[in-house]
C-alpha positions in Angstrom: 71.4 152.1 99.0 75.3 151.2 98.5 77.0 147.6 98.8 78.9 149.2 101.7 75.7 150.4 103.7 74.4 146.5 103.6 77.5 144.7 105.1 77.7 143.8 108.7 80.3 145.9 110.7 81.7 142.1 111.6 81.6 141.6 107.6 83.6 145.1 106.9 86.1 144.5 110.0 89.6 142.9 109.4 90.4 140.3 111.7 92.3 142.2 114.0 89.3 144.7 114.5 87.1 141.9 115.5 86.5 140.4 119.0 88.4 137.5 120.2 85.5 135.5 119.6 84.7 136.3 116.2 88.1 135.0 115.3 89.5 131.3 114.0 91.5 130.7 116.8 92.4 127.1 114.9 93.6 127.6 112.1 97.3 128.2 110.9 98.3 132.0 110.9 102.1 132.8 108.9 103.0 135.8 111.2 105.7 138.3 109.2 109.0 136.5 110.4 109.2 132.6 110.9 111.0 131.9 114.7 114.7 131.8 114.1 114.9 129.4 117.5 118.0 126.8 117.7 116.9 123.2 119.3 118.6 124.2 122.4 116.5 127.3 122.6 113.3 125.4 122.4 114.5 122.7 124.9 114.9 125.8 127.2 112.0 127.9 126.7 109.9 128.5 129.4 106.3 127.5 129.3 104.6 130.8 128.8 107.5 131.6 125.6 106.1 128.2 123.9 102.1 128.9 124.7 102.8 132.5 122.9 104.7 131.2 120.1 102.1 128.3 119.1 99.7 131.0 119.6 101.0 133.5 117.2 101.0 130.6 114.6 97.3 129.3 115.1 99.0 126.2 116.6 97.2 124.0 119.4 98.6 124.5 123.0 97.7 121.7 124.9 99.5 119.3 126.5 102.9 119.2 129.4 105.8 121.7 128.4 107.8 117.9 127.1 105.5 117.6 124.4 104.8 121.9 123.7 108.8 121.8 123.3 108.6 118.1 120.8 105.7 119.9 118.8 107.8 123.4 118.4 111.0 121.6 117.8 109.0 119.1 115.0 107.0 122.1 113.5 109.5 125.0 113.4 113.5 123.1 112.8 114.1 120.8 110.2 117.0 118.6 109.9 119.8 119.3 107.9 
């Protein structure tokens, strides 16, 4: 019998294939392009925008929209 025939189809799946539950949802994820946001932008960002963008990243999302926009701002702009 081949290596192939023996794996799990969870095994042989890439994480995209698998179930939301089969994936880390905690740990940090580099999508292709980093967020070109200005510190304005984040202080604007609805709710929702910030969830999703923490989200893409592996990034926790807890906590009131004044400390979502702090984390964003501390984690994605650094100061010049």
């Amino acid at each position: 019998m081949s290596r192939e025939g023996t794996q799990s189809a969870a095994a042989a799946a890439t994480p995209q294939e698998l179930p939301d539950a089969d994936r880390c949802q905690n740990s940090f994820q580099m999508p292709l392009h980093y967020p070109r946001f200005t510190r304005a932008d984040y202080e604007a960002m609805p709710e929702w925008k910030l969830d999703s963008l923490l989200r893409e990243y592996g990034l926790p999302t807890s906590g009131d929209l004044r400390y979502k926009r702090e984390f964003a701002i501390g984690c994605f702009l650094w100061s010049n």
